[in-house]
Structure formats: C-alpha cells, structure tokens
ZAMARGU-4260 file (C-alpha; in steps of 0.2 Angstrom, whole numbers, plus 5000, padded with zeros to 4 digits):
<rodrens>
0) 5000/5000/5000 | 5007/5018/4995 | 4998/5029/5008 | 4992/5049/5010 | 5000/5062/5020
5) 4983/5069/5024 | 4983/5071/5044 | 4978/5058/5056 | 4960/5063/5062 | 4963/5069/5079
10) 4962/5059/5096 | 4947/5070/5101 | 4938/5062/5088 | 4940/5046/5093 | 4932/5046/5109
15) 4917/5049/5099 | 4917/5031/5092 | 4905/5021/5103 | 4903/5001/5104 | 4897/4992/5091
20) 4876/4990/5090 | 4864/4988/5081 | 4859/4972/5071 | 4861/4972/5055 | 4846/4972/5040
25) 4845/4966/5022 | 4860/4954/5025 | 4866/4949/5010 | 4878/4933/5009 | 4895/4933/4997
30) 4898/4923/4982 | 4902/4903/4986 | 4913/4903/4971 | 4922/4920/4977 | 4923/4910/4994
35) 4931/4895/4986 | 4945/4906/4976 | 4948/4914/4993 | 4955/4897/5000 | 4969/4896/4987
40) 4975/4914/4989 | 4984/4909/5006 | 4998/4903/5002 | 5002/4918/4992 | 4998/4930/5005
45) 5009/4921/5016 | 5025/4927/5008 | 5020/4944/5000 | 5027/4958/5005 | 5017/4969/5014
50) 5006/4984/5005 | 5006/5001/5012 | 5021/5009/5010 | 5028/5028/5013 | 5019/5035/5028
55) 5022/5030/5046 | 5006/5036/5057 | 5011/5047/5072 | 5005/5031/5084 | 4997/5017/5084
60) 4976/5019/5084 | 4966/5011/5094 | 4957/4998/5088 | 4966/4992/5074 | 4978/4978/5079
65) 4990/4969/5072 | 4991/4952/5070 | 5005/4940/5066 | 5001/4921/5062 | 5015/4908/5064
70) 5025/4902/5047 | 5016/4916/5037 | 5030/4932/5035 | 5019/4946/5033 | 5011/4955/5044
75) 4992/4958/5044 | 4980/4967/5051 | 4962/4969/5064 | 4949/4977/5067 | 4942/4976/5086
80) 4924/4971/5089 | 4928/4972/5108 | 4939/4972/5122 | 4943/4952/5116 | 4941/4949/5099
85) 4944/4957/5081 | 4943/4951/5064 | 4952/4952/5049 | 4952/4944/5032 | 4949/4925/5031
90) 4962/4921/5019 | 4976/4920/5031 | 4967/4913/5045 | 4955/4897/5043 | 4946/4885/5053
95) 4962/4874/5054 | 4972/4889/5063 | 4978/4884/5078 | 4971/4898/5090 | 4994/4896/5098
100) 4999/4902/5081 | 4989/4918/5081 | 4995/4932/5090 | 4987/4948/5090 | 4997/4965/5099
105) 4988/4983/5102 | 4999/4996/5102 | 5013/4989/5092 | 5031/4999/5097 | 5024/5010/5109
110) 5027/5008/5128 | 5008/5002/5131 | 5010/4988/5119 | 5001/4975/5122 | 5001/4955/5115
115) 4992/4939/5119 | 4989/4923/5109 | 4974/4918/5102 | 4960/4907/5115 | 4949/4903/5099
120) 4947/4907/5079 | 4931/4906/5072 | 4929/4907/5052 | 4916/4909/5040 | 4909/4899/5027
125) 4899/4914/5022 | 4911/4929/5023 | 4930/4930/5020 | 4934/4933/5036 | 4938/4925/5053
130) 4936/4932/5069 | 4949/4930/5084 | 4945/4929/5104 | 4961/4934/5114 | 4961/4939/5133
135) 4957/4956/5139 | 4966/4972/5131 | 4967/4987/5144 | 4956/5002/5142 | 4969/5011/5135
140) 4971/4998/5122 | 4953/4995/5117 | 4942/5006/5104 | 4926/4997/5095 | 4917/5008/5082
145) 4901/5008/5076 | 4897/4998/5059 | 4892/5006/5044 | 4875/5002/5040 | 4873/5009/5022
150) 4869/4998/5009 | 4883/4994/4995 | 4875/5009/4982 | 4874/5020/4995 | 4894/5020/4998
155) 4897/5021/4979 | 4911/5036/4977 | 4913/5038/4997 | 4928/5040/5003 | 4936/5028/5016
160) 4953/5027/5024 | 4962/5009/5026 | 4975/5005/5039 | 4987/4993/5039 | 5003/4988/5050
165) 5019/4984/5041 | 5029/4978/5056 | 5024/4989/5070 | 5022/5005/5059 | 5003/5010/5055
170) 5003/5014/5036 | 4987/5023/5027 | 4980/5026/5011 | 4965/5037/5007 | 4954/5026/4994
175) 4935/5028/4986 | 4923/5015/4985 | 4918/5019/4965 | 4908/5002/4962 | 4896/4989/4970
180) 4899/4970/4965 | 4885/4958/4965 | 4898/4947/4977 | 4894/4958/4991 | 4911/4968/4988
185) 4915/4983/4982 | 4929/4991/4969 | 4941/5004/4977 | 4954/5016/4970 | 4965/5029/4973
190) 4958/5045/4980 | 4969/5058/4975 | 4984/5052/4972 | 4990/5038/4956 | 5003/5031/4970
195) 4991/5030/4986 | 4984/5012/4985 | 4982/4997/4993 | 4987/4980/4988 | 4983/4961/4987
200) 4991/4959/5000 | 4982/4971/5014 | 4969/4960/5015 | 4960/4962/5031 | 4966/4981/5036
205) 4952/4989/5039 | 4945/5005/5031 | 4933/5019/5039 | 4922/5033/5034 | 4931/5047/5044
210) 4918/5059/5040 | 4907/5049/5053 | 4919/5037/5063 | 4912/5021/5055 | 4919/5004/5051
215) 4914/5002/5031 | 4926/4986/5029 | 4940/4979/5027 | 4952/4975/5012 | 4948/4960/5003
220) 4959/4955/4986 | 4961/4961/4968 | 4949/4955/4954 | 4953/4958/4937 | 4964/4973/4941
225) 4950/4979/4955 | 4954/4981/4971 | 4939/4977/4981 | 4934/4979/4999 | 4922/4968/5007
230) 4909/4978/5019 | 4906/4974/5038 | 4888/4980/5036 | 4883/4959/5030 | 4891/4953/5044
235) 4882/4960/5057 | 4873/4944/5063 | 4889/4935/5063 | 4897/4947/5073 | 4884/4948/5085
240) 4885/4930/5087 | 4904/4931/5089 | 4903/4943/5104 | 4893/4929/5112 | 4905/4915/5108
245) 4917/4923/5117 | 4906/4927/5134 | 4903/4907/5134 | 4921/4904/5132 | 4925/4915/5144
250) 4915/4908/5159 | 4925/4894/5164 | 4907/4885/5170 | 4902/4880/5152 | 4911/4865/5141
255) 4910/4864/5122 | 4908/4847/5112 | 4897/4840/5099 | 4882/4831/5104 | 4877/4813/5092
260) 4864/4802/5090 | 4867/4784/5084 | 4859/4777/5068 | 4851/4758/5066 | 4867/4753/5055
265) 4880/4765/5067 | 4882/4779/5058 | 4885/4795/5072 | 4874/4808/5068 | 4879/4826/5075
270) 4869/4841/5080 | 4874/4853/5065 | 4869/4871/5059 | 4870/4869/5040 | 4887/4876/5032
275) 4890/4885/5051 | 4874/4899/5046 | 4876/4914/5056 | 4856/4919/5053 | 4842/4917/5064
280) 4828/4905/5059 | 4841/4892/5054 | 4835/4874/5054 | 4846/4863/5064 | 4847/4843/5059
285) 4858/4829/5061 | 4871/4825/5049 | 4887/4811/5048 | 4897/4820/5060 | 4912/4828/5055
290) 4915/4836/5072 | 4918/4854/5062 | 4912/4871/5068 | 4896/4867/5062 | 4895/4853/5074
295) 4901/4861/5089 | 4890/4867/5103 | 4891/4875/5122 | 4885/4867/5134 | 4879/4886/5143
300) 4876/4885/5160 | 4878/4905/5162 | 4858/4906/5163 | 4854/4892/5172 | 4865/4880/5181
305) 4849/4868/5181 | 4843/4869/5162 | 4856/4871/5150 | 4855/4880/5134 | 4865/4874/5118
310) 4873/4889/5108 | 4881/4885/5091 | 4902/4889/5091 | 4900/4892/5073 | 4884/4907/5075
315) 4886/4908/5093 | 4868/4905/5093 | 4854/4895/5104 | 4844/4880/5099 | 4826/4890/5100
320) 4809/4883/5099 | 4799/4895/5090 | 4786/4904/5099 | 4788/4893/5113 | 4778/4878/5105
325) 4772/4863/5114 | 4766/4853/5098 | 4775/4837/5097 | 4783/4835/5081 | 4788/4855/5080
330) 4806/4859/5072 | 4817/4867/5081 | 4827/4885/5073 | 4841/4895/5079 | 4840/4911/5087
335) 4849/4925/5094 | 4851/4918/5114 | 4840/4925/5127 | 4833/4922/5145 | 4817/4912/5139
340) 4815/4894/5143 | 4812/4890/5124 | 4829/4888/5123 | 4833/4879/5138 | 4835/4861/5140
345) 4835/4850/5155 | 4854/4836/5154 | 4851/4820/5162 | 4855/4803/5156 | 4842/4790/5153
350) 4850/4780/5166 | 4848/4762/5160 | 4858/4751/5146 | 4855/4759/5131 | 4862/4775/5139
355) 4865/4793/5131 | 4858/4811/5136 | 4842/4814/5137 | 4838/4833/5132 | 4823/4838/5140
360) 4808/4853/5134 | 4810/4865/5149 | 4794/4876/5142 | 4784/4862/5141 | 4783/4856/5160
365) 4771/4839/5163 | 4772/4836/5145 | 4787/4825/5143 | 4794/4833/5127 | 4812/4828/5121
370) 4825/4834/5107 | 4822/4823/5096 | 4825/4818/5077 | 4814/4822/5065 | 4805/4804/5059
375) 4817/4795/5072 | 4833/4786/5070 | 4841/4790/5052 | 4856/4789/5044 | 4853/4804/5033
380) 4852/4824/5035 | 4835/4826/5046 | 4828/4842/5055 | 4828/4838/5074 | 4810/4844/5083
385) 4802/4842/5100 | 4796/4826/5102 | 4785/4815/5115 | 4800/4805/5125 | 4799/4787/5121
390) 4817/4783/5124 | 4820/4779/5105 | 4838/4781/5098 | 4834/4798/5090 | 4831/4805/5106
395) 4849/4797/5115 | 4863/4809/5114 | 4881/4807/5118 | 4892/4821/5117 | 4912/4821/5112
400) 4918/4834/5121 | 4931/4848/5113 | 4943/4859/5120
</rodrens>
C-alpha cells in the first residue's frame, strides 16, 4: 500500500466512536465461488510483501491491531469488535488455525503495547473473514466503532481510509469506493493520488468513513485489476453471534463438544447448523458427524446451572423453539440467545443400558417433550424437533467433548 500524507484525524475524535450495536438488516451473503478462490490465495499471501508503504502514522490507533500468524512472513491486520476479539480477512486465518499460532498485539512499538495469543478462531463459510478471541486488552488499548449500516449503492464514490501495519508501523492510504459488485464487495481506487493504494496483500486492514467514525470494511483482494473491499455491514449477525461465543468461552462454568445420536446401522449423527449459518431461523438437523464448527455446541450453564442451553460455536447462537411451541413434532430453529425457557433444556442421562443424554423441553413442564430427530433414527440429514420422550435412539445423545 502507498499511503496519504493527509493528517491523522485527531484523538478527540476518537472518543466519539461508541461500541458496536445495532443488528444488521437486508444481510446479504458473498459469492460461494468467490469464497472457494479465497482458500487458494493463502499461500500467496503468506509470503508477499506487505502493502502500504511511505507514511508511518504518528502512533498506533486504537482499535486496529496487528496480527502476526506463525510460518506466514507478513504482517496483517484487525479490526476490534471488543475488548477480546477482532477480525480480519479470512484468507490467512482458517478454521484449521491453531488459536497458539495467532498472536494479535495493540499498540505495536509504543510503551503500552500490548500482545496475547489467540484462545479461539472462528471462520466463516459465508464471509471471508475469521474472527479472533484473545484475553482482555486494557482500556487504553481497546476502541470498538460503530458499523456502517449503508447499503453497498449507498457508499458508491465515498471515501474511506484503510489501515494497515507493516511491522509495527501503522501505514494509510485514502481510497474511494467507486463500484458495488454483485459478490457483496465493492471496487476501490486511489483518491487523490495515482501512487496511494492498497494491495493484494492488505487484505483484512480495515477501512473507515472518517467523516462519521464508522467501520465500512476491510480490504479484501484484487479481481481483474480491482481492488475490492468487502463491507462489515453483511456481517452484522455473525458478529453479534461472535461477541457471544466469546462470553461462553470466557465463563469457565460452560464446556463445548458435539452432541450425536446413533443410527440403526451406526452411523453417528451430530447436531449441525448447515454450512456453520450465522442467521436466525436456521433449521438445525443431524448430519454424519464431522466434528467441524458446524457441529460444535456450548453446553451454557451461564443462565441456568439447572437447564442448559445449547449455543452454536459456529453462529454463537441458541437452539430456539419457535414461539415457545408445545406441539410434538415441531422443528426446532436458531435464534439469537435469550433468557426464555424455549431455549433451555434440562441434561440428564436416561440412566439404563442403552444409555446417552436425554435433552429435556423446559417450556413444556408435565408434557414429557424431548429433542428429538425428526421421523426417528436415520442415517441421513434430518431436521431435529420436540418430540413426546419414548426413549427411541433419536432422542439418546452422547456428546464428544472439545477443547
């Protein structure tokens, strides 16, 4: 990246960025075959030089991190959504990133500096971009801004300025968005000067609209000559989700694994959220089990030490049964996690020789209602539902705990 020497907006300004809210609406998913191509661009990434060039900012700003990954020699870049997590670009970081090999440091060179490793990575399979949990940055080293909510049109010829750390030097460059792609991403170029760009390899630095203190998006690759930006606005859900992955793994009282039933011919078949989807209404099912993101739950005893709720790791969230139905048979959805007993399940085993879990309906009391599989033991993709508890092998499940 070739960067401005326009002036850094002031520190006064930045205390007028406020924690991210707000949930975002009209989400509208990426391009699978863009998310495919993204998977082969890492190994290229992991040797290229590093983008932004020429202008060294007066200090490191808070709230965009930067973030080393072991064996790869650049060195990228994050956004904070919090006090304990950031994301950045996906093409870098994957599912199969060990959370060791991730460091993330604020305040890069100055005497505050802080830098932890990584306590979990969560990726997308419907964004480019992975989000990071870390412990606890100080006050001083902790600024979340709001996400820009306009739609992709709306940001055509907007300016934005992207960030990126080469070492521990914060480089800019002033860009504008000057098209919106039917991917989800937008084209970028110069802003005023030929040599202020960004490159390939700044994916993940993250760009702002300083006229209003937001986060527009981050830095996502080249296409046909285009640099393009990927917007954060899409995301919103995931992100929400993501801040309460980290609250569950945070409270020491709650335990992650994946919960399976057993089919007649003894194929396991694990609690799954289709491709990891970050969007409420999502129908869980049953599916071969893989153990993947998808198929990883908390066991969340935050609410209710008694009755336990069980929140995706890939959406962070809750099994939900919708408008607290007590029909037998009903599907099940997920749904942003809440207080109400729809989402809570009482964990006992069945206590005899056939053994496994039994998941009990909590806002169904005297009814008997259990999480169950959609037209019983199978050894194919099913739904799961509330069902009347018979003790059938649909409605036994044993989980395989992960760290």
């Amino acid at each position: 990246m070739r960067s401005s020497t326009a002036a850094l907006f002031p520190a006064a300004a930045l205390a007028l960025a406020t924690l991210l809210t707000g949930c975002g609406q009209g989400v509208d998913d990426l391009d699978e075959d863009t998310l495919a191509a993204d998977d082969g661009a890492e190994a290229e990434l992991e040797t290229a030089e590093g983008g932004i060039r020429g202008f060294a900012a007066a200090g490191p700003l808070r709230g965009v991190v930067k973030v080393t990954v072991t064996g790869q020699a650049d060195t990228h870049t994050g956004l904070q959504l919090g006090p304990d997590l950031f994301i950045t670009s996906g093409r870098f970081i994957g599912h199969a990133t060990a959370p060791a090999n991730v460091r993330v440091t604020a305040a890069p060179g100055a005497a505050g500096a802080q830098s932890t490793a990584a306590a979990g990575v969560n990726a997308s399979d419907f964004f480019p971009a992975a989000i990071v949990h870390h412990a606890d940055f100080a006050a001083n080293n902790t600024q979340a801004y709001p996400i820009d909510q306009r739609t992709a049109p709306a940001l055509v010829n907007q300016l934005v300025r992207c960030y990126e750390y080469v070492g521990d030097r914060l480089n800019y460059a002033d860009m504008r968005l000057t098209a919106a792609n039917a991917d989800g991403t937008m084209n970028m170029s110069s802003a005023f000067l030929t040599g202020d760009t960004v490159e390939d390899a700044d994916a993940g630095a993250p760009c702002f609209d300083l006229s209003r203190w937001s986060a527009v998006g981050m830095v996502h690759r080249q296409v046909n000559g285009n640099l393009q930006l990927v917007r954060y606005a899409p995301m919103q859900a995931w992100l929400d989700g993501q801040r309460n992955v980290a609250a569950l793994r945070n409270d020491a009282r709650n335990a992650r694994g994946a919960f399976y039933t057993v089919a007649p011919d003894g194929t396991r078949m694990c609690l799954d959220i289709p491709f990891g989807s970050p969007f409420d209404g999502e129908v869980p099912t049953v599916y071969p089990c893989h153990y993947g993101p998808a198929q990883r739950f908390w066991l969340d005893v935050s609410v209710d030490a008694g009755r336990v709720r069980l929140a995706s790791d890939a959406s962070g969230r809750c099994l939900d049964m919708p408008s607290g139905s007590t029909v037998s048979g009903t599907n099940y959805q997920q749904f942003g996690c809440h207080l109400g007993f729809n989402q809570r399940f009482t964990y006992t085993t069945w206590n005899d020789a056939a053994g496994g879990v039994k998941l009990g309906i909590t806002h169904a009391p005297g009814q008997s209602l259990c999480l169950s599989v959609e037209g019983g033991p199978t050894n194919v993709s099913h739904a799961v539902e509330e069902r009347t508890c018979t003790g059938s092998a649909d409605q036994r499940w044993f989980p395989r705990w992960i760290p």
